[in-house]
C-alpha positions as CSV (number, residue, x, y, z in Angstrom):
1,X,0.0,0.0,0.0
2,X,2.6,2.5,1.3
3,X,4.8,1.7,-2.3
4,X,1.9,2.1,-4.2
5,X,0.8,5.7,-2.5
6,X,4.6,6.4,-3.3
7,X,4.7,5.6,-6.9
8,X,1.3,7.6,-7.3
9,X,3.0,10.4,-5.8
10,X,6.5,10.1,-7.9
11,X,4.1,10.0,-11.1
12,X,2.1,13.5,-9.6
13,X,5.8,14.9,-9.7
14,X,6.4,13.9,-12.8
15,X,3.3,15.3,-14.5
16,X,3.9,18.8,-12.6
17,X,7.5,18.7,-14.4
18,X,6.0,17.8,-18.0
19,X,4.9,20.2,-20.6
20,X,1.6,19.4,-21.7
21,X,-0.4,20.0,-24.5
22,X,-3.6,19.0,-27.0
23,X,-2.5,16.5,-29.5
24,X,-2.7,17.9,-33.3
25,X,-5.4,15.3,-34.4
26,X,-8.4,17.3,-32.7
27,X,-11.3,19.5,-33.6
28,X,-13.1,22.0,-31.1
29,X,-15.3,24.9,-31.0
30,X,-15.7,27.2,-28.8
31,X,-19.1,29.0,-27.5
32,X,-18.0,32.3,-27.5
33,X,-20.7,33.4,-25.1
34,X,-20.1,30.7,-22.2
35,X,-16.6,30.0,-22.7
36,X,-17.6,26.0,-23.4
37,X,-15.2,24.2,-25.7
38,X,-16.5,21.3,-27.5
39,X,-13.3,19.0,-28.2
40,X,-13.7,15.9,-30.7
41,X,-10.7,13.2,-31.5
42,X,-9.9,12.9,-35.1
43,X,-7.9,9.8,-34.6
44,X,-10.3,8.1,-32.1
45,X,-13.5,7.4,-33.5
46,X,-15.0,5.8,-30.9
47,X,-14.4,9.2,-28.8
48,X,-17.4,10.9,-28.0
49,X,-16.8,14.4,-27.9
50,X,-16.0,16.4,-24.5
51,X,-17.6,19.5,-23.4
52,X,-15.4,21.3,-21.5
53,X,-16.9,24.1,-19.2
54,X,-15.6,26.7,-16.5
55,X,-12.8,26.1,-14.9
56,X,-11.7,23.1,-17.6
57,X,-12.1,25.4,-20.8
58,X,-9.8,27.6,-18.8
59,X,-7.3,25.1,-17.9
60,X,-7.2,23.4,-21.5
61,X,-6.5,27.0,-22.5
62,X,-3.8,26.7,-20.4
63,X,-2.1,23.6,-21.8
64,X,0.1,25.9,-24.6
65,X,2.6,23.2,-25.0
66,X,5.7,25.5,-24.1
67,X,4.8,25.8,-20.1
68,X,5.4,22.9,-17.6
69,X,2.3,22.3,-15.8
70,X,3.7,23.2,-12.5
71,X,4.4,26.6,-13.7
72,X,0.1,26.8,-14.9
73,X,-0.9,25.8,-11.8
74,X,1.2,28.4,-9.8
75,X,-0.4,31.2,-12.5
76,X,-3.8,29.7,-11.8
77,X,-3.2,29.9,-8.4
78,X,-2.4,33.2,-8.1
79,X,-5.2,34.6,-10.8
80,X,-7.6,32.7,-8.5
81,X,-6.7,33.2,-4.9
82,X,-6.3,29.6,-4.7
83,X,-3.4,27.2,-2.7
84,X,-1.0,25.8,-5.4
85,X,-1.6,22.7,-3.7
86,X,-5.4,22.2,-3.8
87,X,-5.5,23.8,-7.7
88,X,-2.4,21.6,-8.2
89,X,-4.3,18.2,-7.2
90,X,-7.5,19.4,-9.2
91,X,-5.9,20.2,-12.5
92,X,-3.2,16.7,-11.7
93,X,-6.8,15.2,-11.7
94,X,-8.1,16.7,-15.0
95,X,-5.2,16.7,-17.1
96,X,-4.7,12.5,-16.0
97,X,-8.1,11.8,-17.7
98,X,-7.7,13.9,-20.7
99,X,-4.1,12.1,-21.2
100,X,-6.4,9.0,-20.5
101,X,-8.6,9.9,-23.1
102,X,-5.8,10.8,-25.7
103,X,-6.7,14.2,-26.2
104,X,-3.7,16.1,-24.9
105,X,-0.5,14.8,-25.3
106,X,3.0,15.1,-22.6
107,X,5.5,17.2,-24.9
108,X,8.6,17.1,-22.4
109,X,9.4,15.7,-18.8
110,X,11.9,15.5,-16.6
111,X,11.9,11.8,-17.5
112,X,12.2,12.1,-20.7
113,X,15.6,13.1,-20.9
């Protein structure tokens, strides 16, 4: 139990080193009155496609591909009022699915050196 809690948490580091970003084989569209971002997989057809609302259209906007994520979370942190920690775990949460789901892809890592 205690390695596995520690491997989770080696991987958490690892995703707040890595620059992140939407892989090239998407489509989405944007509702410019609510903010909502409608993303669709090009290469995975049996992908429904994902609303993203809120706070996730604002984080996907986020994922530029040049910034590690650690470094998005500390700016959403401080735009929002928020602990670095509690944002941190939310967004760790969030981007895991959407890496899950193959729409965003890990660019660079500390790992991948």
């Amino acid at each position: 139990m205690e390695q596995a809690i520690g491997d989770q948490r080696r991987e958490s580091e690892q995703l707040f080193e890595a620059v992140i970003a939407p892989v090239s084989a998407l489509a989405f569209v944007r509702d410019d009155e609510s903010g909502d971002l409608t993303v669709l997989s090009f290469v995975d057809t049996s992908c429904r496609p994902v609303l993203l609302s809120g706070t996730a259209a604002v984080i996907w906007g986020e994922l530029d591909g040049v910034r590690p994520l650690k470094l998005i979370v500390r700016e959403l942190a401080a735009d929002y009022g928020l602990e670095e920690q509690v944002i941190g775990e939310q967004v760790l949460d969030f981007v895991a699915q959407l890496l899950d789901a193959r729409l965003l892809q890990i660019l660079d890592s500390a790992t991948s050196a």
